[in-house]
TORPA-4810 file (N, C-alpha, C, O; in nm, 3 decimals):
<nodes>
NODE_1_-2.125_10.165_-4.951_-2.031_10.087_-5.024_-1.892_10.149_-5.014_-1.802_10.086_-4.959_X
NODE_2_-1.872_10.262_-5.061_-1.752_10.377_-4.964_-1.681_10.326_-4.848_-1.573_10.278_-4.814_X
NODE_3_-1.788_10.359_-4.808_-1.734_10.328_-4.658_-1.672_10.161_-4.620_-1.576_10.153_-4.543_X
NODE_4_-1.728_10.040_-4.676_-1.643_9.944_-4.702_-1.509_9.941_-4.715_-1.418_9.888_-4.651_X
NODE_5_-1.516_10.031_-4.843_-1.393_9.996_-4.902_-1.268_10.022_-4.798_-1.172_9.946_-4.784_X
NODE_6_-1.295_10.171_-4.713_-1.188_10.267_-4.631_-1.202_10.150_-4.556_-1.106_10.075_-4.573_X
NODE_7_-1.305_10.096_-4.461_-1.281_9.992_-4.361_-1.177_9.909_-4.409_-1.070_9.916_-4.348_X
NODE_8_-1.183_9.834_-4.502_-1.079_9.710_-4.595_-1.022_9.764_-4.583_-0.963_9.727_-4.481_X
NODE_9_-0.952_9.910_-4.643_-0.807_9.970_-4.679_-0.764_9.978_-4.528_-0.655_9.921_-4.523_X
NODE_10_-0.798_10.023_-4.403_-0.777_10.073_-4.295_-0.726_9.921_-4.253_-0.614_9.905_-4.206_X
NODE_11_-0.825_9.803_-4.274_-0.745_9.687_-4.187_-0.634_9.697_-4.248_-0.535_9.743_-4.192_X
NODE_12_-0.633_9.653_-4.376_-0.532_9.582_-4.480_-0.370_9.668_-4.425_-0.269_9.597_-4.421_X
NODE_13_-0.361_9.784_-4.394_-0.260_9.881_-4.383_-0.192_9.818_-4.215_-0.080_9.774_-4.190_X
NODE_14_-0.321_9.840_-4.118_-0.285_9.782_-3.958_-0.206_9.598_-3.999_-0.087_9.579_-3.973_X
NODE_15_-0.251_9.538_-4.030_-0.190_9.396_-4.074_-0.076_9.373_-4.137_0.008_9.289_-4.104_X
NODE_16_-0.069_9.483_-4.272_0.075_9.526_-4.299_0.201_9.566_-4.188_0.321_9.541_-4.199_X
NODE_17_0.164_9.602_-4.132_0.233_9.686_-4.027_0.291_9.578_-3.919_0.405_9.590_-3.875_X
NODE_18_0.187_9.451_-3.870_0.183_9.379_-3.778_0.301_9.278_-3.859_0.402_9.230_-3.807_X
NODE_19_0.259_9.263_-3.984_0.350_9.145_-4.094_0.488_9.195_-4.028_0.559_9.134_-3.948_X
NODE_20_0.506_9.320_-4.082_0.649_9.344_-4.095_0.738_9.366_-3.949_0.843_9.311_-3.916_X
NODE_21_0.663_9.458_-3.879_0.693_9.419_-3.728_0.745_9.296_-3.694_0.862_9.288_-3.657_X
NODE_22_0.651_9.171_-3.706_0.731_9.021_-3.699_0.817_8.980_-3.778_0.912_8.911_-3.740_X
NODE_23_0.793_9.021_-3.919_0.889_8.960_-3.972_1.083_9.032_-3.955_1.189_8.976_-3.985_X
NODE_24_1.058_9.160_-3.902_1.177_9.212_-3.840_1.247_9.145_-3.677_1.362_9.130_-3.635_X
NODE_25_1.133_9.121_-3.631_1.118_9.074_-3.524_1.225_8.933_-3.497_1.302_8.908_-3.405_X
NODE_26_1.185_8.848_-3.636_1.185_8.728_-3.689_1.336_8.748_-3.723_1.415_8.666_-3.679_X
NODE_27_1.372_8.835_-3.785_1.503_8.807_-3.828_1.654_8.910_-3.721_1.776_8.894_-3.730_X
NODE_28_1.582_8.997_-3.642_1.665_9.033_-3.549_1.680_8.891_-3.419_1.781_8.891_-3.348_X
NODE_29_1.588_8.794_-3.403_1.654_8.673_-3.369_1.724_8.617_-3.395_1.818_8.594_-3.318_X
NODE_30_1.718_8.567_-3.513_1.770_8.486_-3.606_1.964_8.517_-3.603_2.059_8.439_-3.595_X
NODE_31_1.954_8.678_-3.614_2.061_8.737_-3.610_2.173_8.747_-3.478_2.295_8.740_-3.463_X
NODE_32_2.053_8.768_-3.394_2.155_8.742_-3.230_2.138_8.595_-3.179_2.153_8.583_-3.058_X
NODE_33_2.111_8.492_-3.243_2.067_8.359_-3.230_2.261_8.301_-3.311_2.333_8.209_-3.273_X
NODE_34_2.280_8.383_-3.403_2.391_8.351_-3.517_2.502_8.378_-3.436_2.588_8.295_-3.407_X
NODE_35_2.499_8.516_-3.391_2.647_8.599_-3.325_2.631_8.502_-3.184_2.722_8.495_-3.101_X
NODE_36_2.562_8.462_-3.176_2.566_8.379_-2.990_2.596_8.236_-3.035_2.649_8.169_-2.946_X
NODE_37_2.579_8.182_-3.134_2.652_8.060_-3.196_2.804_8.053_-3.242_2.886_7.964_-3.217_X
NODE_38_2.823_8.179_-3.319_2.948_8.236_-3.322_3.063_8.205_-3.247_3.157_8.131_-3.278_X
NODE_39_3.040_8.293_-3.111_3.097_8.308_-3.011_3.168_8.187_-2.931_3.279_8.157_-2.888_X
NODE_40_3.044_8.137_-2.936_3.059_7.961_-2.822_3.100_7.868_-2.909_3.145_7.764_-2.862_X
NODE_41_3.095_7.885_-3.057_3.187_7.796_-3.115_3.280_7.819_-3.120_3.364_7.746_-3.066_X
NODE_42_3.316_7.935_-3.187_3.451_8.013_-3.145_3.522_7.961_-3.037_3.614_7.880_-3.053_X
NODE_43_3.476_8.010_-2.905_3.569_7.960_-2.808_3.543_7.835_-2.752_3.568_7.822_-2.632_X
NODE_44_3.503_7.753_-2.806_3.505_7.603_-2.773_3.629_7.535_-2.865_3.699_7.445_-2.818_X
NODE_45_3.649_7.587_-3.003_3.762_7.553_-3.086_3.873_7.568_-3.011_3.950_7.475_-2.986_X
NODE_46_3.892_7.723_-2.956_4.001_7.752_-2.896_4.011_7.677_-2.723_4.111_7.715_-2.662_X
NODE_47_3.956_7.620_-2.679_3.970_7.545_-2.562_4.011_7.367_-2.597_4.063_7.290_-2.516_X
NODE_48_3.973_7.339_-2.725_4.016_7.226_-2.787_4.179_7.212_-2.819_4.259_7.120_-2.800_X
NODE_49_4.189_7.303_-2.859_4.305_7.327_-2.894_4.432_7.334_-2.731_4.549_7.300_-2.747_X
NODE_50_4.392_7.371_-2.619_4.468_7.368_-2.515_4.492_7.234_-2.454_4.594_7.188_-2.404_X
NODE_51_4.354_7.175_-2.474_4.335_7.031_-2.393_4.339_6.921_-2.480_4.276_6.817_-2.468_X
NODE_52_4.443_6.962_-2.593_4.444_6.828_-2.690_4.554_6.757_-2.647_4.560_6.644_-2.694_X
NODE_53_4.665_6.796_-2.553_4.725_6.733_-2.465_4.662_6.591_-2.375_4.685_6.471_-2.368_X
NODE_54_4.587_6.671_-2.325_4.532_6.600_-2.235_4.426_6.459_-2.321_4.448_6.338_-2.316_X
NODE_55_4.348_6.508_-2.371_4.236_6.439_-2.462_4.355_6.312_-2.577_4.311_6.206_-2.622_X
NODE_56_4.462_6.348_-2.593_4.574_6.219_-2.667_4.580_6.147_-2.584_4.540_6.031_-2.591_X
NODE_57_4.640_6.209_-2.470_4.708_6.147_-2.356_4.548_5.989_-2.312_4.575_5.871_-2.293_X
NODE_58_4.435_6.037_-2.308_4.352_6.028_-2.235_4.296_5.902_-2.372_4.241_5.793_-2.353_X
NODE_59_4.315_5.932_-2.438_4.307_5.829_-2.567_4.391_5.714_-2.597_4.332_5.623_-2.655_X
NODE_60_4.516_5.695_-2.570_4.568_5.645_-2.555_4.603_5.500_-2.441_4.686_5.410_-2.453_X
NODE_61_4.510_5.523_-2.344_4.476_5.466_-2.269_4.441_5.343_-2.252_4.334_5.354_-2.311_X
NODE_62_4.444_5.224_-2.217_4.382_5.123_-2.241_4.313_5.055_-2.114_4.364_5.085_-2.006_X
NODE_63_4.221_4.981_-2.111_4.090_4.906_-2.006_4.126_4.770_-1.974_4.124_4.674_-2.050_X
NODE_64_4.162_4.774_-1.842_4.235_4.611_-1.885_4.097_4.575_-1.724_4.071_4.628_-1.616_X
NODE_65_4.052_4.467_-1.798_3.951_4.375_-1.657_4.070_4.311_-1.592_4.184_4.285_-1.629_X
NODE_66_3.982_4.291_-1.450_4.086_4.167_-1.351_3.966_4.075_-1.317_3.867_4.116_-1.256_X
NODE_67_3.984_3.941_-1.363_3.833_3.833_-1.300_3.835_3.880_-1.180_3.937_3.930_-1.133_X
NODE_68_3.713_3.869_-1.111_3.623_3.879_-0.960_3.731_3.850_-0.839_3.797_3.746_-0.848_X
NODE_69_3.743_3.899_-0.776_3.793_3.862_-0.618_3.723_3.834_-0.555_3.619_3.900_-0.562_X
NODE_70_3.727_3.751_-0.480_3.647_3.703_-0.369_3.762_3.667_-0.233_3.861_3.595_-0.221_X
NODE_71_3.691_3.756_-0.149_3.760_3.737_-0.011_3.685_3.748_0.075_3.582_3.813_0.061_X
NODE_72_3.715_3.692_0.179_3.689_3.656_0.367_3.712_3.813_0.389_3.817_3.873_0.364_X
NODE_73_3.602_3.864_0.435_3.587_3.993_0.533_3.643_3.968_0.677_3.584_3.878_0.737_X
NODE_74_3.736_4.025_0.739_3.721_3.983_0.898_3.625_4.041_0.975_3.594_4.154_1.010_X
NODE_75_3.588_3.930_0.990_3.433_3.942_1.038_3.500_3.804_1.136_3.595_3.738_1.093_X
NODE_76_3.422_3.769_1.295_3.412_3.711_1.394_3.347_3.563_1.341_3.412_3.459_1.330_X
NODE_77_3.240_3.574_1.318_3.179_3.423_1.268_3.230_3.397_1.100_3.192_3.293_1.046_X
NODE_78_3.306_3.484_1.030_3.343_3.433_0.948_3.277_3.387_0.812_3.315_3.335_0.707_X
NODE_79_3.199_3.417_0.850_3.068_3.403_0.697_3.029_3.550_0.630_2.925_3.564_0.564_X
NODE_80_3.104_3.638_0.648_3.094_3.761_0.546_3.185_3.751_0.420_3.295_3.700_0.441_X
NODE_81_3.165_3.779_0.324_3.272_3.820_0.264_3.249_3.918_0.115_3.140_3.914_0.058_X
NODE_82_3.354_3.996_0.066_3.338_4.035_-0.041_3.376_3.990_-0.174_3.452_3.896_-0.199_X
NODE_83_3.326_4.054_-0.244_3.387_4.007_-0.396_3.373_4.138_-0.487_3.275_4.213_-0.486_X
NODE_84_3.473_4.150_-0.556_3.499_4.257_-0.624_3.555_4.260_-0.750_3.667_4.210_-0.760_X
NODE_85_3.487_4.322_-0.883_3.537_4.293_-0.995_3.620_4.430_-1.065_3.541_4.509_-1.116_X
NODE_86_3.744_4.463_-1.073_3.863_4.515_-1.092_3.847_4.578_-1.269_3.825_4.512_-1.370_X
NODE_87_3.862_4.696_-1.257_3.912_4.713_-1.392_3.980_4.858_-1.377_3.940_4.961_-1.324_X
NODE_88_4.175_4.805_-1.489_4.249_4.858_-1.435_4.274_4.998_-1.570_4.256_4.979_-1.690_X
NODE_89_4.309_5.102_-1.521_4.305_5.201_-1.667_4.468_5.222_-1.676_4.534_5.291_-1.598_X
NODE_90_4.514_5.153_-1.781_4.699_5.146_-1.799_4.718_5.233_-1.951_4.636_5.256_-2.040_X
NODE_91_4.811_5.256_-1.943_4.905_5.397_-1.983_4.875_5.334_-2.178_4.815_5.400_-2.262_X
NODE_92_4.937_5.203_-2.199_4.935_5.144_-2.323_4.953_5.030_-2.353_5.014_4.957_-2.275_X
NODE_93_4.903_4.981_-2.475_4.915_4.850_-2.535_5.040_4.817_-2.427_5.003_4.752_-2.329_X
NODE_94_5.141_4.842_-2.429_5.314_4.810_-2.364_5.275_4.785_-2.211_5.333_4.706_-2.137_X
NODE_95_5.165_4.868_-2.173_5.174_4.870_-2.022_5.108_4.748_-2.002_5.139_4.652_-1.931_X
NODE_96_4.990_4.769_-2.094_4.889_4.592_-2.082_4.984_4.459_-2.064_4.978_4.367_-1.982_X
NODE_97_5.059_4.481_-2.154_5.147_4.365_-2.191_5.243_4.290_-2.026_5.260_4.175_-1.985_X
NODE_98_5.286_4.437_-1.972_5.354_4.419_-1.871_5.280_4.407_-1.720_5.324_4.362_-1.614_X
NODE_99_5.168_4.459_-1.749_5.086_4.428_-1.613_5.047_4.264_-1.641_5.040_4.201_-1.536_X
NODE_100_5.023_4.193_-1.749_4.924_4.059_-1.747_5.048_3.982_-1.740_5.034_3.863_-1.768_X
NODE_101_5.132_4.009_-1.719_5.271_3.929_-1.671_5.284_3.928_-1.565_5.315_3.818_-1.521_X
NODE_102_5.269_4.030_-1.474_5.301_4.024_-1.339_5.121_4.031_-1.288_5.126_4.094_-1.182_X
NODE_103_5.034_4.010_-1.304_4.895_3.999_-1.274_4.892_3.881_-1.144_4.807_3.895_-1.056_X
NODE_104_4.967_3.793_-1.140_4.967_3.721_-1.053_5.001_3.763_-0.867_4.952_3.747_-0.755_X
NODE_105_5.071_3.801_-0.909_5.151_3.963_-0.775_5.030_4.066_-0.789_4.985_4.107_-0.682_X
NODE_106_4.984_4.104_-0.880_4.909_4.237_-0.843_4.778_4.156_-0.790_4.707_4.222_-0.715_X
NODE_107_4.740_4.042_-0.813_4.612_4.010_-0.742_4.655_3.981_-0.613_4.566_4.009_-0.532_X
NODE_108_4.730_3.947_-0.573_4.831_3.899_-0.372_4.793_4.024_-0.367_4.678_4.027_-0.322_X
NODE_109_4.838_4.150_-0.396_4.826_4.256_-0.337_4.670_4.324_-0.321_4.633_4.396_-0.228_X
NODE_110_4.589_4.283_-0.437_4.453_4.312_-0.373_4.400_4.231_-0.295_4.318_4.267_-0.210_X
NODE_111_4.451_4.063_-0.315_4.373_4.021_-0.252_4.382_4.061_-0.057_4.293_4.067_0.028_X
NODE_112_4.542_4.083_-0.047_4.615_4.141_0.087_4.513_4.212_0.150_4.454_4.195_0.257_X
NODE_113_4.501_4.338_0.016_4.440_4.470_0.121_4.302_4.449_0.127_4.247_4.513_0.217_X
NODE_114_4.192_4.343_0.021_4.083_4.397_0.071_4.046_4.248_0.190_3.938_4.238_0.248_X
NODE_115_4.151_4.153_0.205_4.115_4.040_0.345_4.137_4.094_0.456_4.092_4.049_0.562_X
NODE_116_4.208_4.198_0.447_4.211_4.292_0.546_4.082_4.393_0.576_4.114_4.460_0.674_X
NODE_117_4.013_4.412_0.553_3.887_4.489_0.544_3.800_4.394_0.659_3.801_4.271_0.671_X
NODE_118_3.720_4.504_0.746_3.577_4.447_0.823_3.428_4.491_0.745_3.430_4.573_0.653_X
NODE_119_3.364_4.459_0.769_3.250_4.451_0.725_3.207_4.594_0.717_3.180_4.655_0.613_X
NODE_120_3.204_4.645_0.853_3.218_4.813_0.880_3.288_4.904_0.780_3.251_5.016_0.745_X
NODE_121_3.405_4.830_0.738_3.480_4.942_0.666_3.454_4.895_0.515_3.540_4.944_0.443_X
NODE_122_3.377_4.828_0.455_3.331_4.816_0.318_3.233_4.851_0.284_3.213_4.880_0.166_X
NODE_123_3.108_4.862_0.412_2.975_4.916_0.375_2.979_5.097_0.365_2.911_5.171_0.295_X
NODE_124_3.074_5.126_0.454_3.110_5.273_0.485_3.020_5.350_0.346_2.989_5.283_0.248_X
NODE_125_2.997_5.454_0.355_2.987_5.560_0.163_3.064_5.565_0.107_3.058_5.540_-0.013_X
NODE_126_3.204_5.611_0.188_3.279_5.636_0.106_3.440_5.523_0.111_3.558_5.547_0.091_X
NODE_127_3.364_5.398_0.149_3.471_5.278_0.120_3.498_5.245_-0.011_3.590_5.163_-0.005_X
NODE_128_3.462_5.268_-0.148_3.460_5.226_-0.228_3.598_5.312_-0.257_3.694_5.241_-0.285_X
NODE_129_3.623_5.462_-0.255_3.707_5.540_-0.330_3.802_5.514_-0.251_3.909_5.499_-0.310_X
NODE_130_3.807_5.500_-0.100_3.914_5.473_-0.042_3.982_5.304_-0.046_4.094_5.271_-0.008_X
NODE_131_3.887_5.225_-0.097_3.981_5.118_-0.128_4.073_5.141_-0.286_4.188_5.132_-0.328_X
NODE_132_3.938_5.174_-0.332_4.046_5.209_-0.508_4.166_5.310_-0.471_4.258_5.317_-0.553_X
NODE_133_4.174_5.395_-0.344_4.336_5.497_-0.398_4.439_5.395_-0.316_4.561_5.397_-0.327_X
NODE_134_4.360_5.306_-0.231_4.461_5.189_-0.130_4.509_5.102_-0.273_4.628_5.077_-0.288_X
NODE_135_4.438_5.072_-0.344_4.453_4.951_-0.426_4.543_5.058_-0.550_4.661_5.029_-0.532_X
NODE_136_4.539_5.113_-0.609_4.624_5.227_-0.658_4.770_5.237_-0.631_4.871_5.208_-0.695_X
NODE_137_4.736_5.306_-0.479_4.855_5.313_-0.442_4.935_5.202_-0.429_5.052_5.237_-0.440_X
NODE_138_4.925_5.088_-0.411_5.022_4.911_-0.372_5.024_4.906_-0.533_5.138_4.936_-0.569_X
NODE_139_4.966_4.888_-0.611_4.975_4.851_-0.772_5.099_4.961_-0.804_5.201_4.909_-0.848_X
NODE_140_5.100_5.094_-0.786_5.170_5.178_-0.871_5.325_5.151_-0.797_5.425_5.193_-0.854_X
NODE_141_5.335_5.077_-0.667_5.430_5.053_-0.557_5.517_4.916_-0.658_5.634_4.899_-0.691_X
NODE_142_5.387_4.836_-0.681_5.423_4.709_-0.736_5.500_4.686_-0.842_5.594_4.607_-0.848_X
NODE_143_5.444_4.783_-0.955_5.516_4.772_-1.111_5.522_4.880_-1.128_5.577_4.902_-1.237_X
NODE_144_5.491_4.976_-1.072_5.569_5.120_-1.094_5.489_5.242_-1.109_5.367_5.223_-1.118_X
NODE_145_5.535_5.374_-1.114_5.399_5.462_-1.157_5.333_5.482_-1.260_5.212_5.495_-1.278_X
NODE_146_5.446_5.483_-1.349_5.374_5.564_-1.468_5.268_5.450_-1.592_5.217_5.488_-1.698_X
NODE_147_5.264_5.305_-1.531_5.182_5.192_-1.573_5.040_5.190_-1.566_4.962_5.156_-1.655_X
NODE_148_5.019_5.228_-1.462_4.834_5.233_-1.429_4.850_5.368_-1.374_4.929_5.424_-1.298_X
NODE_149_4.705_5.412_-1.468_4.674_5.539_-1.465_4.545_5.527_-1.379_4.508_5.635_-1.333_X
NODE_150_4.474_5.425_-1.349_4.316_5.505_-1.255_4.274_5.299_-1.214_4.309_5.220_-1.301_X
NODE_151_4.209_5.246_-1.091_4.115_5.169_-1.056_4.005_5.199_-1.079_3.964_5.309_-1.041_X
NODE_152_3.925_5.115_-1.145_3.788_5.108_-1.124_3.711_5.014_-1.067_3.737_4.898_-1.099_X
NODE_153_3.601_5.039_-0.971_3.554_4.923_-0.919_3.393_4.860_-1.026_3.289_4.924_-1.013_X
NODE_154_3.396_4.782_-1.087_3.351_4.767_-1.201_3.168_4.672_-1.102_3.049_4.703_-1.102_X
NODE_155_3.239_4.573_-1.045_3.146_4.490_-0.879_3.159_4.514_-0.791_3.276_4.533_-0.758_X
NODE_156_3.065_4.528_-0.701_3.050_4.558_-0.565_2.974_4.465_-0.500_2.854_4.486_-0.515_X
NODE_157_3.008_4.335_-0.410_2.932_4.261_-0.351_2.958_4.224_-0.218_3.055_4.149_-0.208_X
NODE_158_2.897_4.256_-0.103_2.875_4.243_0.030_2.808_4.165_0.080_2.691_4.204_0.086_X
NODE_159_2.834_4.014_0.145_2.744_3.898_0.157_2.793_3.889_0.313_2.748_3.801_0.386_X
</nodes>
């Protein structure tokens, strides 16, 4: 019966030992889990703070759609063509105002550059980015630079 008891006391002491081990264990995580949260919040505040320039600027912005284009590819038999749905990223409310006034001219000018296109040069990979900095560049020519800030090609259709 003795001898029981020392067995019990002998676990009970090893288990103690194992408790506290983890539970130190447990909170030296916890602790470099905190200082590593710290840190990266820390300097995420301070990188906010540099690029709040940019992030106004970038807010400020407005999404203006252009309905679908549809044009004649030069293509030989004449039955290709594309169609493309436009959306333009302008500076502000003011810029919106002044592009949907002259919208009539800025579609001549897409419609110009992409009837000019072959079939070859629309399927290309990388025809898409090179028509948006073509179409960019004639728009910012058209009504000026500092009006439209970015093209997006919103449709892509090759028939």
């Amino acid at each position: 019966m003795a001898e029981e008891v020392k067995a019990e006391g002998k676990g009970g002491k090893g288990g103690k030992n194992k408790l506290l081990i983890f539970l130190l264990l447990g909170i030296l995580i916890i602790a470099i889990a905190g200082v590593g949260a710290f840190f990266i919040l820390g300097k995420k505040e301070g990188e906010e703070g540099t690029k709040g320039k940019k992030a106004n600027k970038a807010q400020q912005t407005v999404f203006m759609e252009i309905d679908p284009i549809i044009v004649n590819l030069l293509d030989p038999s004449g039955r290709r063509y594309l169609q493309v749905k436009l959306s333009l990223e302008v500076a502000d409310k003011k810029a919106e105002g002044e592009i949907k006034k002259k919208e009539p001219k800025l579609r001549d000018s897409i419609l110009t550059i992409l009837s000019g296109k072959t079939v070859e040069e629309v399927i290309i990979p990388d025809a898409k980015d090179k028509m948006k900095s073509e179409i960019l560049k004639k728009l910012k020519e058209e009504i000026g630079e500092d009006l439209i800030v970015n093209v997006y090609i919103t449709q892509f259709i090759v028939e």
